[in-house]
GULUMMI-251578 format. One record per residue (C-alpha): chain; x, y, z. Coordinates in steps of 0.1 Angstrom, whole numbers, plus 2048, in hexadecimal, padded with zeros to 3 digits. Last residue first. Example, Ala and Ser with C-alpha at 12.3 -4.5 7.8 and 13.67 -1.06 7.14 Angstrom:
BEGIN
   c    c1    c2    c3
   A   889   7F5   847
   A   87B   7D3   84E
//
This chain:
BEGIN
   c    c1    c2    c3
   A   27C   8F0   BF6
   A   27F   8F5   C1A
   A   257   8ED   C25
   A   256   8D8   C0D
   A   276   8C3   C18
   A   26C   8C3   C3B
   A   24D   8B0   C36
   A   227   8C5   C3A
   A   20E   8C8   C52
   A   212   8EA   C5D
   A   220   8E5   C82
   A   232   8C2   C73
   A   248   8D8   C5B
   A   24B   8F4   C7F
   A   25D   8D6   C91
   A   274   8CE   C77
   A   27E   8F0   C72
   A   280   8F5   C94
   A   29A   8D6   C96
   A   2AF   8E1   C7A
   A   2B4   903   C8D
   A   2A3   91F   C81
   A   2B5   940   C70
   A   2A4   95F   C77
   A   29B   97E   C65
   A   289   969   C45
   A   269   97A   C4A
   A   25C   95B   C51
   A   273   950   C6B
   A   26D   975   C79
   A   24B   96D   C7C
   A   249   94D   C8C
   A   264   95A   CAA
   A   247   977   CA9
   A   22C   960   CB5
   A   240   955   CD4
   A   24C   92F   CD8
   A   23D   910   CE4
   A   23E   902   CC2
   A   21D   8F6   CC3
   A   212   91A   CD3
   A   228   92C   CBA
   A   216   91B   CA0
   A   1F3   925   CAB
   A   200   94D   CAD
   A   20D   947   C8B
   A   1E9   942   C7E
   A   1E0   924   C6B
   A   1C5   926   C4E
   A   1D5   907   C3C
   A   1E2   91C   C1C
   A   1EB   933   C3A
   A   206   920   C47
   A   214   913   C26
   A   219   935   C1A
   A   228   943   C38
   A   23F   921   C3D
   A   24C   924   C16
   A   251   94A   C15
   A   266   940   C39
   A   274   922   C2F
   A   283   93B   C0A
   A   28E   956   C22
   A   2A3   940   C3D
   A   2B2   930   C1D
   A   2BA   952   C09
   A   2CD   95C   C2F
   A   2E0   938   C29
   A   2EA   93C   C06
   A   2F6   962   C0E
   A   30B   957   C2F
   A   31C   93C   C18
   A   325   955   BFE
   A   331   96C   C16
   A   348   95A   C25
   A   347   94B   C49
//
C-alpha cells in the first residue's frame, strides 16, 4: 500500500473518531454504554476515537445506530 493511501485512511479513522466522541457525548452517552450495544470492551471504543484503530464497515454501521445518527454523519 503507498503511503498516500495509508495517510487518507489513518486521517479517516481520526476524523469518525473526533466525529463519534463528539456525537457520543452531545447525547450524554458514555463509551462503557456503547461497548455494551456493541458487545465489545470500553477501550475498543476508545481507541476508535482516538483514531488508533481502523473499524470495519460493519462497526461503523453499528456504532452510527449506537449514537443515533446515519453513517454519513458520523463519517463526514
Amino acid at each position: 500500500m503507498q503511503l498516500e493511501s495509508i495517510l487518507r485512511i489513518m486521517n479517516e479513522a481520526e476524523k469518525l473518531g473526533k466525529n463519534l466522541k463528539r456525537i457520543r457525548e452531545a447525547k450524554n452517552i458514555s463509551q462503557g454504554e456503547i461497548g455494551r450495544i456493541l458487545d465489545v470492551d470500553k477501550g475498543f471504543i476508545s481507541n476508535i476515537e482516538a483514531g488508533k484503530t481502523n473499524p470495519t464497515l460493519a462497526t461503523i454501521a453499528k456504532l452510527a445506530k449506537a449514537v443515533g445518527v446515519s453513517v454519513g454523519e458520523l463519517m463526514k
